[in-house]
SELUM-554661 format. One record per residue (C-alpha): z negated, y negated, x; residue number from 1. Coordinates in nm, 3 decimals. Example, Ala and Ser with C-alpha at 12.3 -4.5 7.8 and 13.67 -1.06 7.14 Angstrom:
BEGIN
MIDREN       c3       c2       c1   nr
MIDREN   -0.780    0.450    1.230    1
MIDREN   -0.714    0.106    1.367    2
END
This chain:
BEGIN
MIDREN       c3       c2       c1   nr
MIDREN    4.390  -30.763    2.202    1
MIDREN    4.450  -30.538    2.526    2
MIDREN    4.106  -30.473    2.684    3
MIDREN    4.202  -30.604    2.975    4
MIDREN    4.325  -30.890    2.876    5
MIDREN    4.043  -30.974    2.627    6
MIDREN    3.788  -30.970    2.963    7
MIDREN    3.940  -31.327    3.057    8
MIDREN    3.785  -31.447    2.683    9
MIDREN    3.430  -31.323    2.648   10
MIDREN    3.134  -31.537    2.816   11
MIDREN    2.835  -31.299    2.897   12
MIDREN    2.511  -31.438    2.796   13
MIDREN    2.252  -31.539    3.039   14
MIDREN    2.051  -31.853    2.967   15
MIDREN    1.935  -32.167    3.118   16
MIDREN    1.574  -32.016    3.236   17
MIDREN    1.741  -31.710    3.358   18
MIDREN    1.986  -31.944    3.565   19
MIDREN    1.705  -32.135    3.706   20
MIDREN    1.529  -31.805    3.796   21
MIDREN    1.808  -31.707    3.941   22
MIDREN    1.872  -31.998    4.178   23
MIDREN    1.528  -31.996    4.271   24
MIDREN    1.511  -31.635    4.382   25
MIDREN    1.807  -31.629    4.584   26
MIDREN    1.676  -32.005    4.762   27
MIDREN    1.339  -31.709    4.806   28
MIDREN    1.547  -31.420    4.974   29
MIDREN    1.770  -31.712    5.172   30
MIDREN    1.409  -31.792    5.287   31
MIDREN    1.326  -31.452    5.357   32
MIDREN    1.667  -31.367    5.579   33
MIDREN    1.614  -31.678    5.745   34
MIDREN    1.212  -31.618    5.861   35
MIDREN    1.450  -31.373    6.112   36
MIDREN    1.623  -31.638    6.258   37
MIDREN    1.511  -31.855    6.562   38
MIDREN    1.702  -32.143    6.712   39
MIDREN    1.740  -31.896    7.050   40
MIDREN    1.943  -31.666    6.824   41
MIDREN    2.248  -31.924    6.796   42
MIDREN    2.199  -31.919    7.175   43
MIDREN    2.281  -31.496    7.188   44
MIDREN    2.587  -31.587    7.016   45
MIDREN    2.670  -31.916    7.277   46
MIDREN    2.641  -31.596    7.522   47
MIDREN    2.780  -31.329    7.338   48
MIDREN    3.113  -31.476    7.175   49
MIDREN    3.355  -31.198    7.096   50
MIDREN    3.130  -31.004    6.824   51
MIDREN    3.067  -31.338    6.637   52
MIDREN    3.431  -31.474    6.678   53
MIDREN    3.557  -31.111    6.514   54
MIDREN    3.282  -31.134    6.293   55
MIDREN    3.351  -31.516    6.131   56
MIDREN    3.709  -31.379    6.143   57
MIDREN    3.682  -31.066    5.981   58
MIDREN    3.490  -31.229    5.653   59
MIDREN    3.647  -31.548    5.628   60
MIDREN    3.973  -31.532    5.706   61
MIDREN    4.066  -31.147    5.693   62
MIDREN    3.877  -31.076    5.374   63
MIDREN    3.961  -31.342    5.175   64
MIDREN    4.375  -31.299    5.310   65
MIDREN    4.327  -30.870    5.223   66
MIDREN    4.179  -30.959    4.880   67
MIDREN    4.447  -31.176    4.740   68
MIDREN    4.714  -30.915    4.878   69
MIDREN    4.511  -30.693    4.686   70
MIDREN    4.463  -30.897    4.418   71
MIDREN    4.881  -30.931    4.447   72
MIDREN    4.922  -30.510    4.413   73
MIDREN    4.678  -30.441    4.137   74
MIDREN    4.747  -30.745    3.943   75
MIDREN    4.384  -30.705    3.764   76
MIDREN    4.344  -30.998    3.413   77
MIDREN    4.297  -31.354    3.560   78
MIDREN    3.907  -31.353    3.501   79
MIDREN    3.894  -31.039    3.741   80
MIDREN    4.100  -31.173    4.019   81
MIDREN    3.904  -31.503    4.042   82
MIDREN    3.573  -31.343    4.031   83
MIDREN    3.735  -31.089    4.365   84
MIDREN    3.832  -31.420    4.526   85
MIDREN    3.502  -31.567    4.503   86
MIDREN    3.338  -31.241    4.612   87
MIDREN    3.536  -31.308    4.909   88
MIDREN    3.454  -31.633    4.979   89
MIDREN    3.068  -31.545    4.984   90
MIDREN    2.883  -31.529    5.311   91
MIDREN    2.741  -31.184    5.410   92
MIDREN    2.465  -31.045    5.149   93
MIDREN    2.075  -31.051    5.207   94
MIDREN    2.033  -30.658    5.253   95
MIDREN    2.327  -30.687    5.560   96
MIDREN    2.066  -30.704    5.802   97
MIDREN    1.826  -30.384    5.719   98
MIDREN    2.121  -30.210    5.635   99
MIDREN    2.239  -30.291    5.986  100
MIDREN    1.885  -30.198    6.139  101
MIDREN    1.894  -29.895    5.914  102
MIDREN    2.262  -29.773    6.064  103
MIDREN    2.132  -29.858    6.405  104
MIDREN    2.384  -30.149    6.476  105
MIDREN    2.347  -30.457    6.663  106
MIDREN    2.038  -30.653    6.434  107
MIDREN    2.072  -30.977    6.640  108
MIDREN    2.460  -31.004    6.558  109
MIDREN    2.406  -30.899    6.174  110
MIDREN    2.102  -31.157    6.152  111
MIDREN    2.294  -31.443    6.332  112
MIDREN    2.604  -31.423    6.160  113
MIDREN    2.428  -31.398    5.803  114
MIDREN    2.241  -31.683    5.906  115
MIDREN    2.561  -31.892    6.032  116
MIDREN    2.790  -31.743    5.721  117
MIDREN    2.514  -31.903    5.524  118
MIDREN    2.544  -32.272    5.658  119
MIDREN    2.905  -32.237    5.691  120
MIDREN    2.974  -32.123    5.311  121
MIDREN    2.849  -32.479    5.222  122
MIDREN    3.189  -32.544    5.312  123
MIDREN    3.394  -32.241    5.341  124
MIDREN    3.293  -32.069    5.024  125
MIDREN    3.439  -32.344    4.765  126
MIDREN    3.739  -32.417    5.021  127
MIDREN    3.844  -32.023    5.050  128
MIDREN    3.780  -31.994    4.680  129
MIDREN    3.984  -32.281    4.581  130
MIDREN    4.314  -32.162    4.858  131
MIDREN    4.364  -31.812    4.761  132
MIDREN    4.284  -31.856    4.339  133
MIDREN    4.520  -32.140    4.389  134
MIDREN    4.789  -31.919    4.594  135
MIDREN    4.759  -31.687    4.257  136
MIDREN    5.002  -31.817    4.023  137
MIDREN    4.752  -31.672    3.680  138
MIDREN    4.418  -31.749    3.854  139
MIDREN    4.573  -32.096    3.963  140
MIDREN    4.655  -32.185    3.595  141
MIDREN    4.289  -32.069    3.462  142
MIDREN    4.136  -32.260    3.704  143
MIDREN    4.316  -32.599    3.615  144
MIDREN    4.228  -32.489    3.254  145
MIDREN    3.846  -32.449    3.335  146
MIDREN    3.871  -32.830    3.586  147
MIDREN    3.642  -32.683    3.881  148
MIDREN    3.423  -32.965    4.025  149
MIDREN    3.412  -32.855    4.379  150
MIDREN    3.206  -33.149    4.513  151
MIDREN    2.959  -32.985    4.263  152
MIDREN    3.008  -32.605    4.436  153
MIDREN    2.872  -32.759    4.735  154
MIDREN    2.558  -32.958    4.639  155
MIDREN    2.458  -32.594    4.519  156
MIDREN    2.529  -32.413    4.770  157
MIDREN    2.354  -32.669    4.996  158
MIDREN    2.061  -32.637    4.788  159
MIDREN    2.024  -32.295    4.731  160
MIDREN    2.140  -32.145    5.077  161
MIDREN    2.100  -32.398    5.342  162
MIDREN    1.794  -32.583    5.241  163
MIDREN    1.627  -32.241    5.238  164
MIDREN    1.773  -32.151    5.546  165
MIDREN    1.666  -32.436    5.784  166
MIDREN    1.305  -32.407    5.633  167
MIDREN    1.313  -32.053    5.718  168
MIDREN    1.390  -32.147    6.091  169
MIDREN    1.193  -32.413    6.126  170
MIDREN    0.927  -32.154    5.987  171
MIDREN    0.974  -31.883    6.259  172
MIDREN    0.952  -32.157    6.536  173
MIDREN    0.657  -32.327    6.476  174
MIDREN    0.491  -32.057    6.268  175
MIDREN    0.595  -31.762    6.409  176
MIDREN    0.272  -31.475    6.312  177
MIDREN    0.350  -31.625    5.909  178
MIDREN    0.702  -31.569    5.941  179
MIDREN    0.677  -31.219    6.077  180
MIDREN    0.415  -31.122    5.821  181
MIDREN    0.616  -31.270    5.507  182
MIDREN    0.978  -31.136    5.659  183
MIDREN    0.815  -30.768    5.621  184
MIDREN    0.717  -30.901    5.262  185
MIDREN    1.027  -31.057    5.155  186
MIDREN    1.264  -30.851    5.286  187
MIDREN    1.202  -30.568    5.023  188
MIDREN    1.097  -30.805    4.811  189
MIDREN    1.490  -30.958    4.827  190
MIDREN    1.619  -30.643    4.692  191
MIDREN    1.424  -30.596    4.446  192
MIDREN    1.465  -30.941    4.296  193
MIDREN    1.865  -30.954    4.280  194
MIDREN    1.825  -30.573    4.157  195
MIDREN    1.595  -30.710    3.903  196
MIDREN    1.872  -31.023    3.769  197
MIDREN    2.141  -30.707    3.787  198
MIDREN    1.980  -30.543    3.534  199
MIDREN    1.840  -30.826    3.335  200
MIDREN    2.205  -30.919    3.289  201
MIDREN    2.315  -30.599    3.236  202
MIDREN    2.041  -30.555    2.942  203
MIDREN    2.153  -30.892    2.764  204
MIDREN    2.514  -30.770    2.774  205
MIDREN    2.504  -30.368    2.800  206
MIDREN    2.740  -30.362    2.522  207
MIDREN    2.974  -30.511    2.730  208
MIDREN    2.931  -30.338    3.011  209
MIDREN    2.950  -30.031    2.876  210
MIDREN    3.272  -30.130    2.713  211
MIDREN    3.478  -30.231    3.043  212
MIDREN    3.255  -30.050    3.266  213
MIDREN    3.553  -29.777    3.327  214
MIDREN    3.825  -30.087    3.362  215
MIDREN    3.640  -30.291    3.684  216
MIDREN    3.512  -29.974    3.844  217
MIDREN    3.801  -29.861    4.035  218
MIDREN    3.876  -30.259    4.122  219
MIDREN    3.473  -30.293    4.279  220
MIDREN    3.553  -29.967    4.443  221
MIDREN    3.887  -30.096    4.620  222
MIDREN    3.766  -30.446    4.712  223
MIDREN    3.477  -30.330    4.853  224
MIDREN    3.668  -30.053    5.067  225
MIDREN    3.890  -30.306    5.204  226
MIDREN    3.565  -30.526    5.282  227
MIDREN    3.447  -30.244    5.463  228
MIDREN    3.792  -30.153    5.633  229
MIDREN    3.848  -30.503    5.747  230
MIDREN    3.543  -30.517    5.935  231
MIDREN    3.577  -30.148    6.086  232
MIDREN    3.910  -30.191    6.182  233
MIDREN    3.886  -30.533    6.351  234
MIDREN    3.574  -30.381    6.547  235
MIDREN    3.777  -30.077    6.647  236
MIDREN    4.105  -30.300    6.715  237
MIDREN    3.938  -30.558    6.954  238
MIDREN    3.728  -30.272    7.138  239
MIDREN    3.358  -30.394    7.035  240
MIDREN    3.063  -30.135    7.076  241
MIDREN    2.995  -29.896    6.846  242
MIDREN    2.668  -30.100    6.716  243
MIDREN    2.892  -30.406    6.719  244
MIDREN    3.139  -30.224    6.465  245
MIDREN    2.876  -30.104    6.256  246
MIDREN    2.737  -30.475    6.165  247
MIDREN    3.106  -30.592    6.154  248
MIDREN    3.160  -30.343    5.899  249
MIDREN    2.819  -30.392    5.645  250
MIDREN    2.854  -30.766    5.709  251
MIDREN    3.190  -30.832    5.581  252
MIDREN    3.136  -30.579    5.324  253
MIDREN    2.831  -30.629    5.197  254
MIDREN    2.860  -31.036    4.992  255
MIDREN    2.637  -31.212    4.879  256
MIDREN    2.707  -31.137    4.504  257
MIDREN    2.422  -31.301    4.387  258
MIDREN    2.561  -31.659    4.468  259
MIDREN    2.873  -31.589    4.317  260
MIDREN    2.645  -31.510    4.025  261
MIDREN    2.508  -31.851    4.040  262
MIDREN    2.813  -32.029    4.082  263
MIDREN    2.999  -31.826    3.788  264
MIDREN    2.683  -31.908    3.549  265
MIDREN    2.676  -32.285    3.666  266
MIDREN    3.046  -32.340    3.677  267
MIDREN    3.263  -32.080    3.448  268
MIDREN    3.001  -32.017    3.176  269
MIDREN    2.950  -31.687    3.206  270
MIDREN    3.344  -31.594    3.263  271
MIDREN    3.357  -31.224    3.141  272
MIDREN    3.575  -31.074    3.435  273
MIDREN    3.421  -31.270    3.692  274
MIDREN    3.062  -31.190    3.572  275
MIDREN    3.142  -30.796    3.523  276
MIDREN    3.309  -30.778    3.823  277
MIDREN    3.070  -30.997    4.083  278
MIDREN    2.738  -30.791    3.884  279
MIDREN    2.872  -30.465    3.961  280
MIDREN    2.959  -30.574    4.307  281
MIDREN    2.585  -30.628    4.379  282
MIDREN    2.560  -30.288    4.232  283
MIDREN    2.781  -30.082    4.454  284
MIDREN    2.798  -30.242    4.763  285
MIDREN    2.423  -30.142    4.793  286
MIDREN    2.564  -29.767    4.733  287
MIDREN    2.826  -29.803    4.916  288
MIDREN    2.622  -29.981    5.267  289
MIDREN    2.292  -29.748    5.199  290
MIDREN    2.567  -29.446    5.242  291
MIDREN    2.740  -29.573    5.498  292
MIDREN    2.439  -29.650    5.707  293
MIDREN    2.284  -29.335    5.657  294
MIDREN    2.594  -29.184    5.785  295
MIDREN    2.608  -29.402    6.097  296
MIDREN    2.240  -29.402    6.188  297
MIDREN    2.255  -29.070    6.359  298
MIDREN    2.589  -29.167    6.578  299
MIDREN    2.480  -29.454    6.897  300
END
């Protein structure tokens, strides 16, 4: 069988304990982002409308359109392609914000739009999913194979990101000294934790890994460059601040790969391309932001 081809078969194995583990961290880092957010941050975007607008554009509508021409160039196996379109579809990652802080970009637009991308992914991520694998003739056909429950898709992401979220709000408001001492706790803490269920799956499947390592590598590399050029460009386009393109740019290309972890494990049972491709995701887009924002972090 072609290697490529053979990635739509496999299922990579990762248990029932390690998917509960799993949910429950990232409910834990959700928690941790959120212990950021206060209800007067919604009201800096009410005031401050064209960085969020470009923002919510950039990485749901722009990302998810650029990936499935992508997706329409490269013409990567079936497995592959749906696990780039539900990269897409995944709100901005956990580590968006200190990488934003870290490149010296705007912090209050990173943390309110991962906070908003969060509660809107209840909806958006299984609807932008479902449109663009369905607009792909060979990840359409897989998915009618596999009979997706997306009422199910957003019960968990309800669960896992917004639950978390609102409690970490609610948190910071009427808690406030807590919530600053366990953000400075949990925000580390966050990237160590998805790091940690990286690896762990890596180490249950490291044969298989190592086997189509060289095969999704130059795919991660060129969705994730268009992630970051979609944000960069539509900063540059529309004539936002330098600190306003920086967090347009690590937001829409840093995803929250860890929920499309939890959703492939739940849904597809371990789908071989879609695993690979979301777990090495995690992987380099923390290469790829922790380089870019040491670049940027200089220039103001």
């Amino acid at each position: 069988m072609n290697p490529t081809n053979e990635l739509d078969s496999i299922q990579l194995n990762f248990s029932s304990s390690d998917l509960l583990l799993l949910n429950l961290a990232l409910a834990l880092i959700m928690y941790g982002v959120a212990l950021d957010l206060r209800f007067e941050d919604f009201k800096y975007l009410a005031k401050n409308p064209k960085g969020f607008f470009l923002g919510v554009f950039s990485q749901f509508l722009l990302l998810p359109f650029l990936t499935w021409c992508l997706v329409l160039i490269m013409k990567p196996p079936p497995s592959v392609a749906l696990g780039m379109f539900l990269v897409a579809a995944c709100p901005g990652g956990n580590v968006s914000n200190f990488l934003t802080s870290l490149a010296k970009g705007n912090t209050a637009l990173s943390v309110s739009l991962t906070g908003f991308s969060s509660m809107l992914s209840i909806i958006s991520t299984p609807l932008n999913f479902a449109l663009w694998a369905g607009l792909y003739a060979p990840t359409s056909n897989l998915l009618r194979e596999i009979s997706l429950d997306y009422s199910d898709t957003f019960s968990t992401i309800a669960l896992i990101l917004g639950i978390p979220l609102i409690l970490g709000i609610i948190t910071h408001q009427y808690a406030p000294t807590f919530a600053e001492k366990a953000s400075k706790i949990l925000k580390p803490l966050s990237i160590l934790i998805f790091a940690a269920f990286v690896v762990i799956a890596f180490a249950g499947n490291f044969d298989l890994f190592t086997k189509y390592i060289s095969l999704i590598f130059l795919w991660v590399l060129a969705h994730n460059f268009v992630a970051l050029g979609s944000g960069f460009i539509t900063g540059k386009i529309f004539r936002l601040p330098l600190a306003d393109v920086k967090t347009m740019t690590i937001e829409t290309g840093i995803q929250n790969s860890g929920l499309g972890l939890v959703l492939i494990f739940t849904y597809f049972d371990g789908l071989g391309g879609m695993a690979i491709i979301t777990a090495w995701w995690g992987i380099w887009h923390l290469i790829s932001g922790m380089t870019i924002a040491s670049l940027w972090k200089s220039k103001v």
